[in-house]
C-alpha positions in Angstrom: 136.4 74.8 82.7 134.5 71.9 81.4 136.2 68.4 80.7 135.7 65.6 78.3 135.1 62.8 80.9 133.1 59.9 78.3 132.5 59.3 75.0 131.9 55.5 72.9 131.0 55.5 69.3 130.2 52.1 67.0 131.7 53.3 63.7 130.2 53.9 61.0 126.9 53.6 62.4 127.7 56.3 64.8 130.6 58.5 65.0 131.7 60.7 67.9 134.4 63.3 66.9 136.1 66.2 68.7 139.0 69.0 68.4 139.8 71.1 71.5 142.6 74.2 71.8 145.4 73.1 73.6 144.4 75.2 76.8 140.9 73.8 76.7 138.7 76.9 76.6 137.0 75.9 73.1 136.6 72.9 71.6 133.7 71.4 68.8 132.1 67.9 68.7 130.3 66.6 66.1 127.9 63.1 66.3 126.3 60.8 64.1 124.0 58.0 64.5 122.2 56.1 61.7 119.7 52.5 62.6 121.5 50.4 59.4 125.2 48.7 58.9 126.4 50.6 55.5 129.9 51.4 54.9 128.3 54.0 52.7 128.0 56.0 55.6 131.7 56.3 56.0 131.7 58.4 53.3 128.5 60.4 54.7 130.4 61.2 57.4 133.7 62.0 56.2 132.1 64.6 53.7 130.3 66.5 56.8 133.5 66.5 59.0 135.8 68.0 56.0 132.9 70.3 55.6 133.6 71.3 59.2 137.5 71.0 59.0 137.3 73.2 55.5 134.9 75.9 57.6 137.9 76.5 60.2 135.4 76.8 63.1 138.1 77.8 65.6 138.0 81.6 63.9 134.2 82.0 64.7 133.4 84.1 67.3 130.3 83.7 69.9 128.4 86.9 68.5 128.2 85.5 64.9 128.0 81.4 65.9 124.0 81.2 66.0 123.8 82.7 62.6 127.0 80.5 61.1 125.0 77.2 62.4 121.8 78.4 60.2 123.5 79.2 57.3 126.1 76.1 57.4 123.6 73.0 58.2 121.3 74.6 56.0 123.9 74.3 53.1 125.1 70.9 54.5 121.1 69.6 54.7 121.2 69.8 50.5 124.6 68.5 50.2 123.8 65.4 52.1 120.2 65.3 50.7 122.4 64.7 46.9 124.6 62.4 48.4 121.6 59.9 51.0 119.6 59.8 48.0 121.8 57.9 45.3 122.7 55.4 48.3 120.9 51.9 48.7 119.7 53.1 52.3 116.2 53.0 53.4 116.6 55.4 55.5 117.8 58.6 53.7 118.5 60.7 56.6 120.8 60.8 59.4 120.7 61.7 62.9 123.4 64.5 63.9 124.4 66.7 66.9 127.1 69.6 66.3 128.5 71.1 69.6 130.9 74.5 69.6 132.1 75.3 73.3 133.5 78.6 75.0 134.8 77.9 78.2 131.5 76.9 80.1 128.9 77.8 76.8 127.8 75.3 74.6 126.0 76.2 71.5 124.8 73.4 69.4 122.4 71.7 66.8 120.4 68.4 67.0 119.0 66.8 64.1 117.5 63.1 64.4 117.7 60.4 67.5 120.8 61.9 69.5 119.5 63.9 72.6 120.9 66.5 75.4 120.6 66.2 78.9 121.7 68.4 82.1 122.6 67.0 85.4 123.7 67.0 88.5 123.8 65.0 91.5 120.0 66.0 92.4 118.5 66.5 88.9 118.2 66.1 85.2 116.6 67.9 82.5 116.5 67.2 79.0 118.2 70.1 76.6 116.6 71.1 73.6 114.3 68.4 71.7 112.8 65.9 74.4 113.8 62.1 74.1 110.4 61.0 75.3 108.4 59.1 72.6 111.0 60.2 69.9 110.3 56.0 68.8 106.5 56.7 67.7 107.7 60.2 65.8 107.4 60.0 62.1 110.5 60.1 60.0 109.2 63.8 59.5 109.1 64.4 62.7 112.5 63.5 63.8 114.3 66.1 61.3 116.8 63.8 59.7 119.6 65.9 58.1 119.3 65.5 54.8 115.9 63.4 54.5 113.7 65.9 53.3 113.3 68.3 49.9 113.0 70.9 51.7 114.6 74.0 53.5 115.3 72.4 57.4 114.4 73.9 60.5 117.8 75.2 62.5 117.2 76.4 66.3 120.8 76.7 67.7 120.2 75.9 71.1 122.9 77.3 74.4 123.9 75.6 77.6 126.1 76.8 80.5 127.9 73.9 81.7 128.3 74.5 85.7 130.3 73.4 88.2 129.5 69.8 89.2 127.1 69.6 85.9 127.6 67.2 83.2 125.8 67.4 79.9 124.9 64.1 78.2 124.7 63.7 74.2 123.5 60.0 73.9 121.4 58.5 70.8 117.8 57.8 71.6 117.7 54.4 71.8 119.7 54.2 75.2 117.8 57.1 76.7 114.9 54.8 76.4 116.7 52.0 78.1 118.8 54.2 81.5 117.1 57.5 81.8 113.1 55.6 82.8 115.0 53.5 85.7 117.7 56.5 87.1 117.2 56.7 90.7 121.0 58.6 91.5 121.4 61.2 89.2 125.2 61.4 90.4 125.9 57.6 89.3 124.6 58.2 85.5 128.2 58.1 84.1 128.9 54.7 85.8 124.8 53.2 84.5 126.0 54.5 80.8 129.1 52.7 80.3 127.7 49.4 81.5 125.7 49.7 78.0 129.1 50.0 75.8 128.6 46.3 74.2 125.0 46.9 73.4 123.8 47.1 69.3 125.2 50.6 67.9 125.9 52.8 71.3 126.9 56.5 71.2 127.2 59.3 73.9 129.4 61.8 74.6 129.6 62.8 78.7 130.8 66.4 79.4 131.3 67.9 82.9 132.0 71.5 84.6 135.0 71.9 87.0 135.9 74.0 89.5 139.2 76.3 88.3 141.8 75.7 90.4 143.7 78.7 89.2 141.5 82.0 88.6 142.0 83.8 85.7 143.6 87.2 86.5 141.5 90.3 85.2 143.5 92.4 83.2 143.6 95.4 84.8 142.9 99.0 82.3 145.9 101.0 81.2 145.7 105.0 81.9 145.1 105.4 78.3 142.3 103.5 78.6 141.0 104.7 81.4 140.9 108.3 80.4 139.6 107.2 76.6 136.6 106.2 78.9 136.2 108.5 81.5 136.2 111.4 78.0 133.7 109.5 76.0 131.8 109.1 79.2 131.9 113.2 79.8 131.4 113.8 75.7 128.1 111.4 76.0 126.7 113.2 79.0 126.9 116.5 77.5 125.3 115.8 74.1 122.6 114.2 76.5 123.0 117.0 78.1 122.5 119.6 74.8 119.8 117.3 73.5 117.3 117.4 76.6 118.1 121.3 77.1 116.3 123.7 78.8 118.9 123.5 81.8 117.6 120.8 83.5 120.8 119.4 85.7 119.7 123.3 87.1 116.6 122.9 87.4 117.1 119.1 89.0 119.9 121.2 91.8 117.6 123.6 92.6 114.3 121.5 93.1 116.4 119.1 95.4 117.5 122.3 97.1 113.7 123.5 97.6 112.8 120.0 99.0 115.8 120.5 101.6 114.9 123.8 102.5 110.7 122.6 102.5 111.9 119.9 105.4 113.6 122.5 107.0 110.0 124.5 107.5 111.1 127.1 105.2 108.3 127.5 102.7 108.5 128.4 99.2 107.4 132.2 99.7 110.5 132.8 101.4 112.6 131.6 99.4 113.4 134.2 97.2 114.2 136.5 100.5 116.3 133.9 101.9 119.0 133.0 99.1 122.2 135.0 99.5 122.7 136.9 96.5 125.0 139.5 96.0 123.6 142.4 94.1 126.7 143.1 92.3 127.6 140.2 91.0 123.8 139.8 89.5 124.0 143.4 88.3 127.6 142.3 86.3 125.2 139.1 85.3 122.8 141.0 83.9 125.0 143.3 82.3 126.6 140.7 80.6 123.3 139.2 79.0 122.0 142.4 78.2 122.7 142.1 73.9 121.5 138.2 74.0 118.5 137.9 72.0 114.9 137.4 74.5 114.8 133.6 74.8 111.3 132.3 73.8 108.9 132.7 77.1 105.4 131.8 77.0 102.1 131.5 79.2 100.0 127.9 79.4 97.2 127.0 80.9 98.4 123.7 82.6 95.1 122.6 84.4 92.2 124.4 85.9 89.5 123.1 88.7 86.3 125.1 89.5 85.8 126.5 92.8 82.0 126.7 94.5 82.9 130.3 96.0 84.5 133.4 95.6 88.0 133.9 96.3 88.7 137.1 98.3 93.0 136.8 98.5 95.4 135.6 96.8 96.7 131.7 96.8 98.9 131.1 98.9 101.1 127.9 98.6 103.9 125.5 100.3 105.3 122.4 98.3 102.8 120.4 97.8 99.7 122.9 98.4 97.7 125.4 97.5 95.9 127.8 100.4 92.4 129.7 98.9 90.4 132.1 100.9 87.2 133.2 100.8 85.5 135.6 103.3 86.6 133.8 106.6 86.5 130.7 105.1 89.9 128.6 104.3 90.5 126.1 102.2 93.5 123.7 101.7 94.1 122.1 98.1 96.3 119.2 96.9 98.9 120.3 94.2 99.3 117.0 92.1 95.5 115.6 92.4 93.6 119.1 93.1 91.3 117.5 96.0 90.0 119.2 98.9 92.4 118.2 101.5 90.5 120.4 104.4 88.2 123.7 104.9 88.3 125.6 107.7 85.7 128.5 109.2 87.7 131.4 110.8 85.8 134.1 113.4 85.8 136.8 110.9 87.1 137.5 107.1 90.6 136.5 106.8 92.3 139.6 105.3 96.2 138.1 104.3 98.2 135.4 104.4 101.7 134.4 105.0 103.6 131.3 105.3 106.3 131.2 107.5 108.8 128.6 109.1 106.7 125.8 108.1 103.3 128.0 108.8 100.3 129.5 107.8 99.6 132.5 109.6 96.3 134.3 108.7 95.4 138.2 109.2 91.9 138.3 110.6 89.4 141.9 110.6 88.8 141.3 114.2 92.5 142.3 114.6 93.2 138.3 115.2 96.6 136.2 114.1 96.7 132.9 113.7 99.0 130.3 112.9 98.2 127.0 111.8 99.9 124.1 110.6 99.7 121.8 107.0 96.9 120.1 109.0 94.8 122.9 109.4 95.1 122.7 113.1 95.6 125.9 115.4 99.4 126.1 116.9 98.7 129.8 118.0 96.2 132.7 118.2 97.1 136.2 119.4 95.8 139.9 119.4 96.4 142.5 116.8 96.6 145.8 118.8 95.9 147.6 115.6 93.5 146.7 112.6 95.0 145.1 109.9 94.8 145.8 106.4 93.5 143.7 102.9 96.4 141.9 101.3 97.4 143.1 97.7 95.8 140.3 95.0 97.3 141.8 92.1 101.0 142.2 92.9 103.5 142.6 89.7 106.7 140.2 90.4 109.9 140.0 89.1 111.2 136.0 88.2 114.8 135.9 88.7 117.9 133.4 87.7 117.6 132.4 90.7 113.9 131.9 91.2 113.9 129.8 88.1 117.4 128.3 87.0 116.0 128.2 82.9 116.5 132.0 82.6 119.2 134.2 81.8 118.2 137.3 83.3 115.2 138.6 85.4 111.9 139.1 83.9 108.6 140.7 85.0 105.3 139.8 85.0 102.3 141.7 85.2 98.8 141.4 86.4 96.0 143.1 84.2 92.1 143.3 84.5 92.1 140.2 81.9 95.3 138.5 81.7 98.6 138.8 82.7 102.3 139.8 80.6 106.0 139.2 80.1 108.0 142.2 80.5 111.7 142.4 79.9 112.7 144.9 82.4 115.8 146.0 81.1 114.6 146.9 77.3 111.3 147.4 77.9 109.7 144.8 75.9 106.6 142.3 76.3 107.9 139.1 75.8 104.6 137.5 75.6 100.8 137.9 77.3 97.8 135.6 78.0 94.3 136.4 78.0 91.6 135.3 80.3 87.8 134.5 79.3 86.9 136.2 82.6 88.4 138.4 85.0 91.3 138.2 86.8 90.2 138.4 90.5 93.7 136.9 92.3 96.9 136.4 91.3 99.8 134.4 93.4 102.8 134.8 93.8 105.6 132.8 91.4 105.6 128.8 92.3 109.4 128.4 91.2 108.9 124.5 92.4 106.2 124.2 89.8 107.1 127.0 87.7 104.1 128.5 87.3 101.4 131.2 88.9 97.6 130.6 90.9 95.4 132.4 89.1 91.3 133.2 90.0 89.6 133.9 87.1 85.8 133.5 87.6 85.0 131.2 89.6 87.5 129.3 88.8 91.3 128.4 90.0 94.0 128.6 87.0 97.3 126.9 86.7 99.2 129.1 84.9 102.6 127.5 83.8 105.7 129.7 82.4 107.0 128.2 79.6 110.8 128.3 79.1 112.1 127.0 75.6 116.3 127.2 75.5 
């Protein structure tokens, strides 16, 4: 709530006028200063406050106040422009200050000698244009209202008038005399009206006070409540049609790999470890088998060249990617691709598996070994039998729930230079890529990333699966 607490005026000279609501939460003042004694000026100002009066301010509304002041003191400027130039006055222009308040918010217009301040009982600030050295300003300079043949220069200015603050609208000529020799901010009011019998005196003191009584929120009706809530749910699902490609799925089942990768189990077992129920997925299937194939196709999404031959396939976890060559075993960075580690085995490594937060490695000298992210041995024990080469071209099939984008399973298929999209159910190739070189190893299906580790050359491809909806 803000309060009128001071205000003195030296008519016609200067004017100070006001109209509030009766319970105080908007009001306008309006104030006018001019250097010489002319009852002209009565008439000055009676033409700009029926120009207000005429305007019904009290139906403006804060969103379209800032553009009103613009257009209306514009207009005003030309009117008063006619009317200062057929007086005797020397100084064709007058000084003005035009004030609209909501509740705590000011929003106002200075033109001339009449100045804002801000204060409290630490500090003051000045509001707006600065009083300092308005008295050496040409008449130019000072933007009389009115003075000049020309279009003005409006900047609506806003305050929030605090608790404990007072805003100040004095003329410059007695901001020059009190504000230079204020030492208590909190006894300006009292050092202002000491200067009421000096030569033509104007200022208007407003102050912020505490409520006493808080204004009750209304609370929602159930209609309104559940007009929101259903434009809330219609604008998440056009979001939700507009981005596509299933991706509150694909969010659910990411944060559900990320669980399950803290919980050592690794992204190869993932497929083995979800509980599906074969009939139900067969009754899935069967239900998408007349939909039309949805539009599936191969990228190349990066590709980093390797300094040796890669003898397995890659192997991965989360966040990396596991290449052998010979016995040699080398750990990669998903995201940035850098060497995180290499590590020399006793003899050729001939699979790999991860498992339970593990990667355990076949060797020829009938060897197993399980090592951690690191790189660093947990384990080493004795294969009573010789083991055999892992598989580097295994055919796999991608299911609904391997990748939440697809409606039904799909199969893809390594070949000497490239690899396909099979629809398993019709029979159809969806789509193929095509290598430069040959494909010497391909991993297994990355449903975090979406996409396949292929060698081609010497070479390591990323080989993303692109699913349009």
């Amino acid at each position: 709530m803000v309060s009128l607490q001071s205000l003195h005026s030296s008519p016609p000279r200067s004017v100070c006028e006001y109209k509030a609501s009766r319970e105080g939460r908007f009001a306008w003042f309006l104030l006018t200063w001019h250097p010489e004694k002319d009852f002209v000026l009565e008439e000055i100002v009676a033409e700009i406050k029926l120009e207000i009066l005429n305007f019904k301010v009290g139906s403006l509304s804060r969103l379209e106040i800032e553009k009103w002041m613009k257009q209306f003191f514009a207009d005003l400027h030309w009117k008063l422009y006619g009317l200062l130039h057929k007086t005797e006055l020397a100084e064709k222009g007058i000084s003005l200050f035009f004030g609209i308040l909501y509740d705590n918010e000011l929003y106002f217009v200075q033109f001339g000698r009449i100045f804002c301040l801000l204060t409290d009982n630490k500090k003051m600030r000045h509001i707006g244009r600065d009083w300092h050295n308005y008295q050496v300003q040409s008449l130019d300079g000072l933007q009389l209202l009115g003075l000049k043949d020309s279009d003005p220069v409006i900047k609506p200015q806003r305050v929030y008038i605090g608790s404990n603050q007072r805003l100040i609208v004095i003329s410059g000529e007695l901001a020059q005399k009190i504000f230079p020799s204020v030492d208590d901010p909190s006894a300006i009011e009292t050092l202002i009206e000491t200067y009421a019998t000096e030569d033509n005196p104007l200022w208007l003191i407003l102050e912020g006070k505490e409520e006493l009584v808080k204004t009750k929120r209304r609370k929602l009706s159930r209609l309104q409540v559940t007009s929101i809530i259903l434009i809330v749910l219609a604008l998440l699902a056009a979001l939700y049609m507009m981005v596509g490609n299933r991706i509150l799925d694909q969010l659910v089942y990411k944060m559900r790999l990320s669980l399950k990768e803290e919980k050592t189990l690794h992204l190869e077992q993932i497929p083995t470890n979800l509980n599906i129920n074969s009939e139900n997925l067969k009754k899935y299937i069967d239900k998408l088998i007349n939909l039309p194939a949805r539009n599936i196709s191969f990228s190349i999404a990066w590709s980093t060249e390797l300094p040796y031959n890669v003898s397995l396939s890659p192997s991965f976890t989360l966040g990396t990617i596991y290449l052998v060559s010979q016995n040699r075993l080398s750990a990669y960075d998903k995201k940035s691709r850098q060497l995180l580690w290499t590590k020399m085995l006793e003899d050729d490594i001939r699979s790999t598996t991860v498992h339970q937060g593990m990667l355990i490695l076949y060797l020829a000298n009938q060897q197993i070994i399980g090592l951690n992210d690191e790189g660093n041995i947990l384990w080493q024990q004795h294969l009573p039998t010789e083991s055999i080469t892992g598989d580097r071209f295994i055919p796999c099939i991608i299911k609904n729930s391997d990748d939440p984008r697809l409606d039904r399973s799909i199969m893809v298929i390594p070949s000497k230079r490239g690899i396909s999209i099979l629809d398993p159910v019709r029979g159809e190739t969806i789509s193929s890529l095509t290598f430069k070189h040959d494909l010497d190893a391909l991993s297994v299906y990355d449903s975090f990333a979406n996409c396949f580790y292929a060698v081609v050359g010497n070479a390591v491809l990323c080989v993303e699966l692109k699913i349009v909806n």
